[in-house]
ZAMARGU-4260 file (C-alpha; in steps of 0.2 Angstrom, whole numbers, plus 5000, padded with zeros to 4 digits):
<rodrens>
0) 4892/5085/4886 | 4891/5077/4867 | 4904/5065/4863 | 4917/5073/4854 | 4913/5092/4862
5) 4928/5102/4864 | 4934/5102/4882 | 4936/5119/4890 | 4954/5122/4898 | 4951/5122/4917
10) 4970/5128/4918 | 4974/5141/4934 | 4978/5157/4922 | 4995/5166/4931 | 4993/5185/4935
15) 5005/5193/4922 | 5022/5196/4930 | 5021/5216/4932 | 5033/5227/4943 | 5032/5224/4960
20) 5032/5242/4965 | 5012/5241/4960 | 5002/5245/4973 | 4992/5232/4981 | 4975/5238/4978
25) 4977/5239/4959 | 4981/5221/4961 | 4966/5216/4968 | 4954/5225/4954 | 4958/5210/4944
30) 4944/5200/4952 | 4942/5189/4936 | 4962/5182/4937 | 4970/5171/4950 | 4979/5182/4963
35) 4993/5178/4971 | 4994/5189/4983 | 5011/5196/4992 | 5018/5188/5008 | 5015/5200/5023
40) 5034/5201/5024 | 5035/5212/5007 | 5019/5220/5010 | 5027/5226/5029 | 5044/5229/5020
45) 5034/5242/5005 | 5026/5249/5020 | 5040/5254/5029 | 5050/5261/5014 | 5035/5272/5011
50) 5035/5279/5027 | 5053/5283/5029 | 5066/5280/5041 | 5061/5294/5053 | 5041/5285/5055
55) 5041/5282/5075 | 5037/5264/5080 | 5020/5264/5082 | 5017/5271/5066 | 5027/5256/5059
60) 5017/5244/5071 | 5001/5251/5063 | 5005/5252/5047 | 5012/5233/5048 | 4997/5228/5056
65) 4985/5236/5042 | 4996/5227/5028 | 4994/5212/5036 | 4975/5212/5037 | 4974/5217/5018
70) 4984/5203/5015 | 4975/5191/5026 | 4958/5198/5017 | 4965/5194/5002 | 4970/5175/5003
75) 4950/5175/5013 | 4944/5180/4995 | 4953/5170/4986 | 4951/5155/4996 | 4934/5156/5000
80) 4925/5167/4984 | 4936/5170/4969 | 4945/5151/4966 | 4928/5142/4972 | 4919/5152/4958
85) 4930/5152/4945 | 4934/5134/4946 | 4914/5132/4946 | 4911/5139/4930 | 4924/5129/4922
90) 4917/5113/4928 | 4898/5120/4922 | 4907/5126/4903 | 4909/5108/4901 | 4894/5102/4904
95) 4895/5094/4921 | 4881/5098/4934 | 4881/5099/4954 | 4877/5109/4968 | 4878/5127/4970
100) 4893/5134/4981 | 4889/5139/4999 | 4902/5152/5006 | 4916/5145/5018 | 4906/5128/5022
105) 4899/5121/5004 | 4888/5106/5005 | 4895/5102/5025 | 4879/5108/5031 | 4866/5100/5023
110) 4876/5083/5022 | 4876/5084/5039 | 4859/5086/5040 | 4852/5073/5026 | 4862/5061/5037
115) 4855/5063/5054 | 4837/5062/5045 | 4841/5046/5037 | 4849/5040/5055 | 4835/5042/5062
120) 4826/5032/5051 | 4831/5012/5053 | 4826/5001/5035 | 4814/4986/5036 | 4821/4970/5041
125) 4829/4961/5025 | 4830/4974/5015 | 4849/4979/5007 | 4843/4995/4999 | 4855/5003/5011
130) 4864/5018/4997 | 4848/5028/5003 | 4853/5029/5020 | 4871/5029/5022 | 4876/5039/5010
135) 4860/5051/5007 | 4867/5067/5003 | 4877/5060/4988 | 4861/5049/4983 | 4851/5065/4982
140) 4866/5073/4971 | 4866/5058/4959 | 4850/5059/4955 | 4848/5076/4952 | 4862/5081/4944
145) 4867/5064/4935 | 4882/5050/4937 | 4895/5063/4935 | 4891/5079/4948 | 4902/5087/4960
150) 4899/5095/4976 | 4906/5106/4989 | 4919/5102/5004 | 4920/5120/5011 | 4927/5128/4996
155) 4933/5114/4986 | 4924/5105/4972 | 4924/5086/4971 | 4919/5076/4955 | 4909/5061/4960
160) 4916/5046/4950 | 4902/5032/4947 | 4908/5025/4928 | 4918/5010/4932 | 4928/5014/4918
165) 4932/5031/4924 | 4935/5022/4941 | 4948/5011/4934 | 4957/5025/4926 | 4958/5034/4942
170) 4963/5019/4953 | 4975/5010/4939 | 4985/5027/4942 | 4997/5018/4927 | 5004/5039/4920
175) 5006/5042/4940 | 4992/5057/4938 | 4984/5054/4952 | 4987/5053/4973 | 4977/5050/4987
180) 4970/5066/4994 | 4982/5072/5009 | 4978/5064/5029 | 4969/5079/5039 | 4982/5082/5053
185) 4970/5075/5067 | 4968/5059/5055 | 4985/5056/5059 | 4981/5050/5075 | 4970/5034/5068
190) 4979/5030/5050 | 4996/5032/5046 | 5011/5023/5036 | 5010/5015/5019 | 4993/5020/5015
195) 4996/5039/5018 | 5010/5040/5007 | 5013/5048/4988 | 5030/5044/4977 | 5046/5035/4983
200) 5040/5034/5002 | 5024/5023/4997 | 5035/5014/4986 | 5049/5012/4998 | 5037/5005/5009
205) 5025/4994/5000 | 5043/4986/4996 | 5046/4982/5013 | 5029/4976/5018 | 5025/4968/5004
210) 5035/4952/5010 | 5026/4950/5027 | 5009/4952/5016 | 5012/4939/5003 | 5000/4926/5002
215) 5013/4912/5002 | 5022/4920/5018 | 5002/4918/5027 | 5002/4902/5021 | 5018/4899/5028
220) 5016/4907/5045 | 5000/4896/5046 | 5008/4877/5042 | 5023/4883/5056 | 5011/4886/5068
225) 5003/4870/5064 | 5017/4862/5073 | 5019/4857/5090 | 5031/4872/5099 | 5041/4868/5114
230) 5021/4859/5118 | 5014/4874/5121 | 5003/4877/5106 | 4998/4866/5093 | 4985/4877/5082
235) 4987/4891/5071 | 4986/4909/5081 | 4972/4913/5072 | 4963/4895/5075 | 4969/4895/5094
240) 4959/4914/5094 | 4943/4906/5086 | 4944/4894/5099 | 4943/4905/5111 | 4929/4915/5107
245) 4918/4897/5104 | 4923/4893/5121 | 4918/4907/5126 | 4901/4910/5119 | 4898/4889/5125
250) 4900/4894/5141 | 4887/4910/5141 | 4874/4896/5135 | 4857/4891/5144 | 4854/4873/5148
255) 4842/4871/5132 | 4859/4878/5124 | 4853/4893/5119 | 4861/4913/5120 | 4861/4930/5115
260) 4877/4943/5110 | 4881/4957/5100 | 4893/4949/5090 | 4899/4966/5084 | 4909/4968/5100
265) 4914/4950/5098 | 4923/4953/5082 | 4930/4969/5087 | 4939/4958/5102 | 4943/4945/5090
270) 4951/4955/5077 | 4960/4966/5090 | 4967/4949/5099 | 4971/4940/5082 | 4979/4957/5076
275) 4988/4957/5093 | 4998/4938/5093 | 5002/4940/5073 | 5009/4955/5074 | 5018/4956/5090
280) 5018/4934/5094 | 5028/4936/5111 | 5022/4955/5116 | 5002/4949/5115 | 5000/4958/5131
285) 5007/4974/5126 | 5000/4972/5110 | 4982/4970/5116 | 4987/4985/5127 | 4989/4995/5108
290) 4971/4989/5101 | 4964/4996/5119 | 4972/5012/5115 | 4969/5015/5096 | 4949/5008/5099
295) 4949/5024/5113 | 4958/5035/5100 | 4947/5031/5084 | 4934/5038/5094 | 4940/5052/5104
300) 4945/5057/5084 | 4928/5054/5079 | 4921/5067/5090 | 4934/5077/5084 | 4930/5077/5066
305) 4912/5085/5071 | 4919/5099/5072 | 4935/5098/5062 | 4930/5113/5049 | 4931/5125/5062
310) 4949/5134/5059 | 4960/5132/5074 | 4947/5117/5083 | 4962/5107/5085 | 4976/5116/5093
315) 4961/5122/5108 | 4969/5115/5123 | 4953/5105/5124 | 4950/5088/5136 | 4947/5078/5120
320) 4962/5088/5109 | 4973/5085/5126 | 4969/5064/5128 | 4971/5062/5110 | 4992/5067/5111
325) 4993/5057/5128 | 4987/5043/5120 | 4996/5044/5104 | 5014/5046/5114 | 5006/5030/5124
330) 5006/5018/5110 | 5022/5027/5103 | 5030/5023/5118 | 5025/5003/5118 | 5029/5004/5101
335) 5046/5011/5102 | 5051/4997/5116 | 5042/4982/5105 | 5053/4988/5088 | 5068/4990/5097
340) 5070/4975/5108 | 5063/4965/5091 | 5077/4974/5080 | 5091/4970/5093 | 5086/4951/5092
345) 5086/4950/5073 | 5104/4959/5072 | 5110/4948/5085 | 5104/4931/5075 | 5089/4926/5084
350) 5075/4920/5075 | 5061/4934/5073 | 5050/4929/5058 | 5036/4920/5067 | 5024/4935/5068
355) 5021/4952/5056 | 5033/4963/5066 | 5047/4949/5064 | 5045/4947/5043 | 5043/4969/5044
360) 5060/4969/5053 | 5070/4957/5042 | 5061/4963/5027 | 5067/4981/5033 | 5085/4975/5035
365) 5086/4965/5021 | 5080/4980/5008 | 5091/4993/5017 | 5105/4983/5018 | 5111/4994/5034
370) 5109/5008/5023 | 5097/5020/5030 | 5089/5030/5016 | 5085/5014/5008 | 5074/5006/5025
375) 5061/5012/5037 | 5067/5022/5051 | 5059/5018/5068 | 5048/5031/5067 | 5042/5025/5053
380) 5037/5007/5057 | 5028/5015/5071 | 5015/5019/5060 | 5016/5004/5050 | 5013/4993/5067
385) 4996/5010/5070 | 4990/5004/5052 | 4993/4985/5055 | 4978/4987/5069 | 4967/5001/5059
390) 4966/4992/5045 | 4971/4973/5049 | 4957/4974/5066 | 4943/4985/5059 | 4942/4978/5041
395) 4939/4960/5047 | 4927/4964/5063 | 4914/4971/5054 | 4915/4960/5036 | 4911/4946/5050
400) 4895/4956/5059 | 4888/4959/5041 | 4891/4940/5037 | 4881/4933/5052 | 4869/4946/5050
405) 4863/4943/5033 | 4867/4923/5035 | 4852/4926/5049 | 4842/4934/5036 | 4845/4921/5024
410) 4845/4906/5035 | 4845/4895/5018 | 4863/4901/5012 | 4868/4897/5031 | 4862/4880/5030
415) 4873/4879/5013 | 4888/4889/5020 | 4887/4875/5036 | 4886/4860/5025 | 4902/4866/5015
420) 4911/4868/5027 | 4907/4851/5037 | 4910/4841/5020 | 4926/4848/5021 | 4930/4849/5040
425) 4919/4840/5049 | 4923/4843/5066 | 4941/4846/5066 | 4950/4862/5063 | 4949/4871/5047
430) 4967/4870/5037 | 4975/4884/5026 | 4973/4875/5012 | 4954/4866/5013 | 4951/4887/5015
435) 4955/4889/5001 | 4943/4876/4993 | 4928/4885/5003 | 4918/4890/4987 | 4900/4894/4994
440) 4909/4903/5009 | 4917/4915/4997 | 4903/4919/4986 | 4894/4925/5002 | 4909/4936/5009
445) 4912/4944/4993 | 4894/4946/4995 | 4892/4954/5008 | 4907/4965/5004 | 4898/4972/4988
450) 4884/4977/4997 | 4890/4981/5014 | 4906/4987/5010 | 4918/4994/5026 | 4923/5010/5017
455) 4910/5017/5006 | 4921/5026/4995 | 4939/5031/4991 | 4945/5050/4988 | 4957/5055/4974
460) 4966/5069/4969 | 4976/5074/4951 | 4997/5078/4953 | 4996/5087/4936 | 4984/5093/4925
465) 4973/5080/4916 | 4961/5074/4905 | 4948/5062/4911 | 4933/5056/4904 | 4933/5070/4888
470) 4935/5084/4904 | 4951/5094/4910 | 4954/5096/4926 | 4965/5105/4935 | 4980/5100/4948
475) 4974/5096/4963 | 4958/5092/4958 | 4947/5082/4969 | 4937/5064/4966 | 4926/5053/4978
480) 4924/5037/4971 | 4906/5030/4979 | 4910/5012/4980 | 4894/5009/4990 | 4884/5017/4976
485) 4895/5008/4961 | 4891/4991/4971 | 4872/4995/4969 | 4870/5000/4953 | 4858/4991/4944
490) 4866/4996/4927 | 4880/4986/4932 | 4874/4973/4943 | 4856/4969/4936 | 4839/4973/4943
495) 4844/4963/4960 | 4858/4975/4965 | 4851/4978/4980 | 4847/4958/4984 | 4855/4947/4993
500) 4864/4934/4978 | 4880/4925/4982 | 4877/4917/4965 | 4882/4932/4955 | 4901/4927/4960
505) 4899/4910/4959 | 4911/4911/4944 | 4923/4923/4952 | 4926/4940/4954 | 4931/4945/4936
510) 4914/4937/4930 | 4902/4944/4942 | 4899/4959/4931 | 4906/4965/4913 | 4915/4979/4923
515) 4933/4973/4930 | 4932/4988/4945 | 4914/4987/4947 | 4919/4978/4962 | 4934/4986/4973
520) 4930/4983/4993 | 4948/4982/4994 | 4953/4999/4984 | 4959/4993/4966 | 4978/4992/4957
525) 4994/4997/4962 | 4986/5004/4978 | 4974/4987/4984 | 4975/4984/5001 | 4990/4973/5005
530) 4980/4965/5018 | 4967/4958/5007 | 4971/4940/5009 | 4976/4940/5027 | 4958/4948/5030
535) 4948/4936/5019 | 4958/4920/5026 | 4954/4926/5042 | 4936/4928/5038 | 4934/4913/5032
540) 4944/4904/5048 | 4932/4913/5059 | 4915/4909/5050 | 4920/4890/5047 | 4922/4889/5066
545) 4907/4897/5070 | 4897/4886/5056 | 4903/4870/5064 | 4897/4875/5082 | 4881/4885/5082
550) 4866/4890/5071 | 4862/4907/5071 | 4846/4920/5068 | 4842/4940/5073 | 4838/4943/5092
555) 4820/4952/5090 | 4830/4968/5099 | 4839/4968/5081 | 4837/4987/5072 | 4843/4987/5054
560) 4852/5004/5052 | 4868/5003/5043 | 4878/5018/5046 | 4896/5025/5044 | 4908/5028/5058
565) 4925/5025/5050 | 4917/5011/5043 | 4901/5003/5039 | 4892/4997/5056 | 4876/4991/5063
570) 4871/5009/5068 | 4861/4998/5087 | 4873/4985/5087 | 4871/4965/5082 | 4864/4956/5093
575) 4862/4937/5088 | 4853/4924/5096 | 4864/4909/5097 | 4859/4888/5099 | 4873/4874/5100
580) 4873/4861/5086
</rodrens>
């Protein structure tokens, strides 16, 4: 659309209010207006004054029935044919482009079908040109219809997002026009609390958390752990965690020193055990018992999303429906027990600030002030303590598999990474604050989280009606924003997008590009990711360790198939061949 055009009003028009004796059928001749059609309680309640008093039963029971299919028809049209199409044409008067509407299922079907072709296809070793095939469906969509298409999710149109700018509108969210789009009642099961929430609960809630997340409170955690406690530790949770995994992998060595893992179900361990101590210290063994649970939940829901468009799929009192509610009440139940007996402590005095559940409690208590609208309720720091291992486990594992993956394809960035870290380190164990001063290390994470990023893009969706980009849309408009597409865009990150190039942040972030939310691995504004430092000051723990011990290239069993699961993953695994130093 020209600069300037005239935007065309994509506003719902209301059926004029007319008397409601008017029968049905007239109604729906206006196929060119929104219908609202009336609830099967009026339409039974018109039917039965029609038919008088004296109708027997059965006649009513029919009549009933018949209504209620008209009105069930009717919502079917309008849900699945008369919204779909009109909100189509509006998108098309303004000038945007995408695909045509498929009846019921939209683009599901070929995107399903784009992406088992491109599984089936790995990419040459080295290569980072990866948009192609983990996202294909929307790479076909961009470049035939341009950077700002939409397509089809069954009957409801989503904008694609690629400007930057546009992007940051969205993400900023600074008039409150936009939400994240609604959890999928199965989704539930996997990601809950803060990062599900809209209005006064997300606010309520970043409130509380955001103490427990602070970069000074890490910091904190970190230098009191450093300290010898009743002789039983003397390293950080995190450190003593590394430690184990190097011991580990020393032992699995040959005699020449040599070995071979999939360092992807390394990291998963790690993360979940790391995830574990922080945020339960004391209940580590129920805790690891939760990550157990949530790792067998994330993919029984998986295997429930294939076939999630199918109305009614979840309440079939299926194996896989069934095990996903057992489980669920599981972790509740360790949950429940954990929360309480930690909130009994706190009330009582005793110290409970040494891991993340502690700082949550206090924090709750402290904001609540023993009022209860004003804190988190039980239930609610149940899902906080669901996310804490969703986000806090998953995140970090596979930023960590991508990093020693692509270090083995660029040895000569590991050898630089290794000789940072020993001029700052040696041999002795890395400190919070010499981290910090890693610079090499973190040009290669944010690196690799630019091109391998763990969630490829971010779904939005408008409270009001808005303008956006020279366009009106609607309420309840729908945006993905690609953040796998916008971090390999060669209008914004050069020719080399698709290379390898820690350099390009050797400045820092805001530098990296002249677009402030070209980069956004960790979502973007009053919504980033409140675990963003805990996860990079993990990383960076983790890969010093590792860099101090061993060197590292691909096993020849390596396939390079980057494909999504919740995140982005090694579609065969990572296996990695390992020598001591």
């Amino acid at each position: 659309m020209a600069d300037g055009a005239e935007a065309i009003d994509l506003r719902e028009k209301r059926p004029a209010q007319g008397d409601l004796a008017t029968p049905l059928i007239v109604r729906l001749a206006h196929t060119h207006r929104r219908l609202s059609p009336p609830t099967a309680k009026e339409s039974c309640t018109g039917a039965a004054l029609m038919l008088g008093e004296a109708a027997s039963p059965w006649i009513l029971a029919g009549a009933a029935a018949a209504v209620a299919l008209l009105w069930l028809c009717t919502w079917m049209l309008q849900w699945a044919w008369w919204t779909p199409r009109r909100l189509e044409r509006a998108l098309r008067g303004q000038g945007l482009r995408g695909t045509r509407y498929r009846l019921f299922i939209g683009d599901v079907a070929e995107n399903g079908r784009r992406n088992r072709e491109a599984a089936s296809r790995p990419l040459p070793l080295g290569s980072h040109d990866v948009v192609p095939r983990v996202i294909p469906f929307f790479c076909n969509v961009l470049k035939e219809h341009g950077k700002l298409p939409f397509i089809w999710t069954g009957p409801k149109p989503i904008v694609i997002i690629t400007d930057p700018d546009l992007a940051r509108e969205i993400l900023s969210n600074k008039p409150g026009n936009f939400a994240k789009q609604t959890t999928a009642g199965i989704s539930r099961f996997v990601i809950g609390g803060v990062v599900t929430y809209e209005g006064e609960k997300w606010a309520k809630h970043r409130r509380i958390l955001n103490p427990a997340f602070h970069q000074e409170k890490i910091k904190e955690q970190y230098l009191k752990m450093l300290h010898n406690m009743s002789g039983m530790r003397m390293l950080p949770v995190f450190s003593a965690c590394c430690t184990e995994m190097i011991t580990r992998w020393e032992n699995s060595m040959s005699s020449e020193g040599l070995s071979e893992l999939d360092v992807r179900d390394e990291f998963q361990n790690l993360t979940g055990d790391v995830i574990s101590r922080t945020a339960f210290g004391s209940s580590y063994q129920e805790g690891w018992r939760i990550f157990q649970l949530q790792e067998e939940q994330a993919k029984r829901v998986l295997k429930a999303f294939q076939r999630i468009f199918i109305p009614g799929y979840w309440y079939l009192p299926i194996e896989n429906n069934r095990k996903i509610r057992e489980i669920d009440q599981e972790i509740r139940t360790i949950l429940r027990g954990i929360i309480v007996k930690r909130d009994k402590a706190v009330r009582n005095g005793e110290s409970s600030n040494d891991d993340l559940l502690g700082l949550l409690v206090e924090s709750n208590m402290r904001q609540s002030n023993e009022r209860e609208n004003l804190g988190m309720s039980i239930e609610d720091m149940i899902e906080e303590c669901k996310l804490f291992y969703a986000a806090g486990s998953e995140t970090t594992s596979v930023l960590l598999t991508w990093t020693l993956i692509l270090l083995s394809m660029h040895p000569e960035w590991q050898e630089r990474a290794r000789e940072e870290v020993l001029h700052h380190f040696g041999r002795t164990t890395p400190d919070h604050d010499g981290l910090g001063r890693l610079k090499i290390v973190t040009m290669i994470l944010h690196e690799v989280l630019r091109l391998y990023p763990p969630v490829v893009f971010l779904q939005r969706t408008t409270r009001k009606e808005i303008e956006l980009g020279g366009i009106k849309y609607p309420e309840g408009a729908n945006f993905t924003l690609p953040i796998l597409s916008i971090h390999h865009d060669p209008s914004i990150w050069g020719q080399d997008a698709s290379e390898f190039n820690p350099e390009r942040f050797a400045n820092g972030v805001s530098k990296a590009t002249k677009f402030q939310t070209a980069f956004f691995s960790f979502a973007w504004g009053p919504r980033i990711c409140l675990g963003q430092s805990f996860a990079m000051l993990e990383a960076k723990m983790a890969l010093a360790t590792i860099l101090q011990s061993f060197s590292f290239e691909l096993s020849p069993s390596y396939t390079h198939a980057p494909h999504t699961v919740l995140t982005l993953q090694p579609q065969y695994g990572a296996p990695i061949k390992l020598k001591k130093l």
